[in-house]
Steps between C-alpha positions, in 0.01 A plus 500: 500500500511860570367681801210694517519863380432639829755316674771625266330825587524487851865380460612798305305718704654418794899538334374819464401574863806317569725761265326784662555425810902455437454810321367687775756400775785597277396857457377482909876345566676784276317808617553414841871415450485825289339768695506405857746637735720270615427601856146512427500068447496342836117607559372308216733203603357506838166572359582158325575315791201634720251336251666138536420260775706236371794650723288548830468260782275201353566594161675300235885622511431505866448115560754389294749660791879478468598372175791290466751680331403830803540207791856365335649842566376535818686154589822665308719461789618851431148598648458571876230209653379731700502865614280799366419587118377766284267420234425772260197495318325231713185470271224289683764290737578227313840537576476659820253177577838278407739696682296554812486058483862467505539732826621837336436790648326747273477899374321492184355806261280480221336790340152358356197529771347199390785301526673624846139455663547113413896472607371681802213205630807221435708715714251516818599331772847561354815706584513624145507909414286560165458837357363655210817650352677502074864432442495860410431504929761314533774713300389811698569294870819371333576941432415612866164580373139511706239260394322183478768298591622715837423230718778258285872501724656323206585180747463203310693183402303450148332716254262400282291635163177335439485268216573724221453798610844684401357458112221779608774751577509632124578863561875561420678485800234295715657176499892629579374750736274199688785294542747775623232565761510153618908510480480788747263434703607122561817474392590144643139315378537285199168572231261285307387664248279360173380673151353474177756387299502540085454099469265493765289781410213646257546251119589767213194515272598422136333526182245809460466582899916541502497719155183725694703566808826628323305714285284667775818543715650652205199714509452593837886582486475743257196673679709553815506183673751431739768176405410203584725271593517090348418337849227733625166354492169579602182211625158570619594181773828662590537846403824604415840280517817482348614201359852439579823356333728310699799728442259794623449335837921475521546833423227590739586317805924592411386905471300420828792347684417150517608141351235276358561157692234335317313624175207272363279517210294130545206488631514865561770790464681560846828551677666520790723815585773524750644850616849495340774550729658888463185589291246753580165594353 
């Protein structure tokens, strides 16, 4: 028996809404990639982040706390039990919650209002340092620079980047440049770092969606858009991130003057880094 007309109506009807809508975050994706500065991203990233609460105290990433594959390297008995840590991009404390628990010491930074207001009510009561500082801050300190990050002595036994936060450096240089800063300013701390990896990230569309986006980068290329380059992405969720290949995070941390002790890509893309011996940032 066949359905009633106006179900096959509605049906269709909404494919089309559906194709429109893919339609319209293509051409939203591309122009950005296209025509925005990369210097000019991180505000709508952080604008991204300031309109979630799932990452604030109470909120959904927030309550699921240490996950297991972040509280295995923290037991890698290549990390210091104790002693004090910097945590870069903090977010809304769910790792500074975790790391406070197991009796670190903490100087944290994260550059979204929203979220270092919530890292800063876990911390009270505390002897953690939070301030609202970018990596970008934390190049300049690692240069002899003045800024956000002044009060930071570069005295700690473990650095960390909050969960995938190196994937939002997508300028250039960002990434090298942020771990070189850590290299210098702590040369002795071993790093935890974790990304967006190219298995782990946004699903390649296919079909008419995939044949749309070549030909309106091809477009927007030939109108003066800037490259684009395979792993750079853009989310109204996340803003912009990189997706990263596994040899890209060895060539990174090598350039940067580390060895990766431990690289993962299950549940979640991370690694360990260890200051190589005779290397420097």
């Amino acid at each position: 028996m066949n359905a009633p007309i106006w179900s096959r109506l509605l049906f269709r009807f909404s494919r089309g809404l559906t194709a429109l809508d893919v339609g319209q975050q293509i051409m939203r994706d591309e122009l950005l990639l296209a025509f925005l500065p990369p210097s000019q991203r991180d505000s709508l990233t952080f604008e991204a982040y300031a309109r979630s609460r799932s990452y604030v105290a109470g909120g959904e990433y927030f309550l699921q706390g240490l996950w297991a594959w972040e509280a295995a390297l923290l037991e890698d008995p290549r990390i210091p039990r104790s002693g004090r840590v910097l945590l870069g991009a903090a977010g809304g404390g769910r790792e500074l919650h975790g790391l406070l628990q197991r009796g670190y010491e903490v100087y944290a930074f994260e550059p979204v209002a929203l979220l270092l207001e919530s890292a800063r009510t876990i911390a009270t009561g505390t002897n953690a340092v939070l301030v609202q500082a970018t990596y970008q801050d934390l190049v300049a300190r690692a240069e002899g620079k003045s800024g956000a990050l002044d009060s930071f002595d570069g005295h700690v036994d473990l650095c960390i980047l909050g969960w995938g936060s190196l994937s939002h450096l997508t300028e250039p240089t960002a990434a090298i440049e942020t771990l070189r800063a850590l290299r210098a300013l702590a040369p002795e701390a071993p790093v935890i770092v974790s990304f967006i990896s190219q298995s782990k990230g946004t699903p390649e569309v296919k079909g008419g969606a995939r044949r749309l986006r070549r030909g309106f980068r091809r477009l927007l290329k030939a109108v003066g858009g800037q490259p684009v380059s395979t792993g750079l992405k853009f989310r109204t969720n996340l803003g912009f991130y990189y997706e990263f290949s596994q040899s890209e995070v060895i060539e990174l941390c090598e350039l940067a003057g580390y060895e990766i002790a431990r690289l993962g890509d299950m549940p979640y893309p991370h690694a360990l880094l260890l200051p190589r011996v005779g290397a420097r940032g």
